[in-house]
C-alpha positions, 0 to 999 in steps of 0.5 A, spaced: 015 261 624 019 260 618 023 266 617 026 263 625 025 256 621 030 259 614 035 263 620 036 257 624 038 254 618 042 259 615 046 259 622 047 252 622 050 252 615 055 257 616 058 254 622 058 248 620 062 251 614 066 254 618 068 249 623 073 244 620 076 238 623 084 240 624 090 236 623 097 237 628 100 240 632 106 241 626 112 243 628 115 247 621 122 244 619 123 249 613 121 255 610 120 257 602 117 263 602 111 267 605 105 262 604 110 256 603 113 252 608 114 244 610 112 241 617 114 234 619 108 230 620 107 224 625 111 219 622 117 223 621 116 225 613 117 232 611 111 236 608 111 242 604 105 246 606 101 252 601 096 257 604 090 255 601 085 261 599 091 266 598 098 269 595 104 272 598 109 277 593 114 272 590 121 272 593 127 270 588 128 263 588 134 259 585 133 264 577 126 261 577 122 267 581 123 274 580 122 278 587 116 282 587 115 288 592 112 286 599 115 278 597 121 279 601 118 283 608 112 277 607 117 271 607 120 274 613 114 277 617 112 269 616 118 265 618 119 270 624 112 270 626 112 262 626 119 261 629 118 255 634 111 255 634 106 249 632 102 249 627 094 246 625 092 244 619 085 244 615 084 242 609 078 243 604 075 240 598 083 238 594 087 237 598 094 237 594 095 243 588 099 240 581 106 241 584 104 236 590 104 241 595 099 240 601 094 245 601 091 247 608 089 252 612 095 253 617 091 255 624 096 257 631 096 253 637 093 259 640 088 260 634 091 265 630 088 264 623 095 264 618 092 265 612 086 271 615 093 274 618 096 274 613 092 278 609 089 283 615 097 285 615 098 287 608 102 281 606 098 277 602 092 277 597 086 273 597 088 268 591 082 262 591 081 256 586 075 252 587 073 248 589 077 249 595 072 257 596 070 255 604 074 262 607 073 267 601 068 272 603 072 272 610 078 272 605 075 278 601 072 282 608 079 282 611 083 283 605 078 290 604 079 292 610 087 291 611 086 295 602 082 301 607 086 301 612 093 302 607 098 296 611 103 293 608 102 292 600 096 297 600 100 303 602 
């Protein structure tokens, strides 16, 4: 009885951990780069957006970045994908990084997980920094099968 007792409860702590509330839809105004964008919010005021739990390859940027492989075919892939759709926000424990950015998981209006996407892809690898760690085992699970797999940046 307590072995069904201990399971229950782990079951009920994973999906409560798993089921966040969502924000949006947003529609995407501007892209930066593959993990970065900005969506104008309800009151019409743009929001700079960063993928929470991972990180794309950089792509020059104005002389401060230099382009890392895979950062250009990310950032196109991304703009690409997201062309005219909407997209939902979740957001975990620190919801801003020190640059002012909004830090979120960026779901789909047909539920397709960015962030887990990404990373499936080949385009991005996990990146957390506590305390924002909600998603870093599916994070892990995905970035090691896309590593077997040879996709994207682990050819």
């Amino acid at each position: 009885m307590k072995r069904i007792i201990l399971i229950l409860f782990f079951f009920a702590l994973s999906f409560f951990s798993y089921s966040q509330e969502r924000f949006g839809p947003y529609k995407i105004s501007k892209f930066v780069d593959g993990d970065t964008f900005w969506v104008k919010a309800e009151n019409g005021k743009a929001v700079k957006i960063r993928l929470t739990g991972v990180d794309t390859p950089e792509v020059e940027w104005k002389g401060l970045t230099s382009e890392e492989p895979f950062g250009k075919e990310a950032s196109v892939y991304v703009k690409k994908f997201l062309k005219g759709k909407k997209v939902f926000l979740e957001y975990d424990i620190q919801r801003y990084d020190g640059y002012g950015r909004t830090l979120a998981y960026v779901y789909l209006e047909d539920s397709t997980f960015l962030n887990a996407h990404l990373l499936e892809a080949g385009l991005a690898q996990v990146a957390t920094f506590p305390p924002n760690v909600t998603y870093v085992e599916l994070f892990t699970k995905v970035q090691r099968k896309a590593r077997e797999k040879g996709v994207g940046m682990w050819r």
